[in-house]
C-alpha positions as CSV (number, residue, x, y, z in Angstrom):
1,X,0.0,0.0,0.0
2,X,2.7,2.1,0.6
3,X,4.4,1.8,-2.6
4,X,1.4,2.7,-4.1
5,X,0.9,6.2,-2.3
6,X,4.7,6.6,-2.9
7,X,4.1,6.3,-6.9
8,X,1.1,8.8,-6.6
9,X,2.6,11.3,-4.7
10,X,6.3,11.0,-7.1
11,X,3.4,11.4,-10.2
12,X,1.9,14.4,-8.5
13,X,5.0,16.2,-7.9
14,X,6.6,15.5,-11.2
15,X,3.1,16.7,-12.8
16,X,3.1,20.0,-10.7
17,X,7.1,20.4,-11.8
18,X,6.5,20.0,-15.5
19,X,3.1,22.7,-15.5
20,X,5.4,24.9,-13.5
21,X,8.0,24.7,-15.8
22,X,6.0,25.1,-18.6
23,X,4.1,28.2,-17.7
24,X,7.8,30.1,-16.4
25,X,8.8,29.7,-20.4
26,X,5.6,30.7,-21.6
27,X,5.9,34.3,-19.0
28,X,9.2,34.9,-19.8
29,X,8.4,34.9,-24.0
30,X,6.5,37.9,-23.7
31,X,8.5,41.0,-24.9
32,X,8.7,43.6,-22.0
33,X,8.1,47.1,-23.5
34,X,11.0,49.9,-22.7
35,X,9.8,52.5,-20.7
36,X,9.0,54.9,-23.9
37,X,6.9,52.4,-24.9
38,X,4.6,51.7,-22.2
39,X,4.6,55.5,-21.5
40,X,3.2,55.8,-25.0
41,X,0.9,53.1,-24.8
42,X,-0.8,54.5,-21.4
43,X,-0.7,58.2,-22.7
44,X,-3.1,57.0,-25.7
45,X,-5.3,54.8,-23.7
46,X,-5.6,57.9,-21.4
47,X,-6.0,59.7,-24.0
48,X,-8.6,57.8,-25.7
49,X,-12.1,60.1,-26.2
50,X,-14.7,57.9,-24.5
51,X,-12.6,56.0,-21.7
52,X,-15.2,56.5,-18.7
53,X,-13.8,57.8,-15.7
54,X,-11.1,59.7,-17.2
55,X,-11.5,63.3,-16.8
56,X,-9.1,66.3,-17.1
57,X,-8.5,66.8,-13.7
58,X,-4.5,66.1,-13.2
59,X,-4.5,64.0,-10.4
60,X,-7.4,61.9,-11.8
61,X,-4.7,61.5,-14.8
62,X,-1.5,60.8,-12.9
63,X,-3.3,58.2,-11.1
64,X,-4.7,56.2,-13.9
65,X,-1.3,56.4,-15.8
66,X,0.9,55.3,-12.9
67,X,-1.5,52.4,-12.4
68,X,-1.1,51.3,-16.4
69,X,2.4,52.1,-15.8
70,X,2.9,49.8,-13.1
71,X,1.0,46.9,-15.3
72,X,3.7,47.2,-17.3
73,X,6.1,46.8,-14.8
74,X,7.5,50.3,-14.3
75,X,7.2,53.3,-11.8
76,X,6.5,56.9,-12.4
């Protein structure tokens, strides 16, 4: 009975190892955008007529962008 739990637990593990594994490579193929990018990228979906919640008050503005700014990994 023992050997039996052993086998199962040394499946799990190696199962849990390989999905690991596979989604690390699949996070690390995404291209991270420079910081002139993303700062383009967030000053046109600020930008964007329409996008609710967005007004023209400044700290309305800096809030939103150093939020999308921070999605992409950066800091204002």
């Amino acid at each position: 009975m023992s050997f039996k739990n052993g086998l199962v637990a040394t499946f799990l593990a190696g199962t849990l190892a390989i999905t690991l594994g596979l989604t690390d490579s699949a996070s690390a193929a995404k291209k991270k955008l420079t910081y002139e990018q993303a700062y383009a990228k967030c000053k046109s979906i600020i930008d964007k007529e329409g996008t609710p919640g967005t007004s023209t008050q400044s700290n309305v503005r800096y809030t939103r962008g150093a939020a999308c700014m921070k999605k992409y990994g950066y800091r204002l």
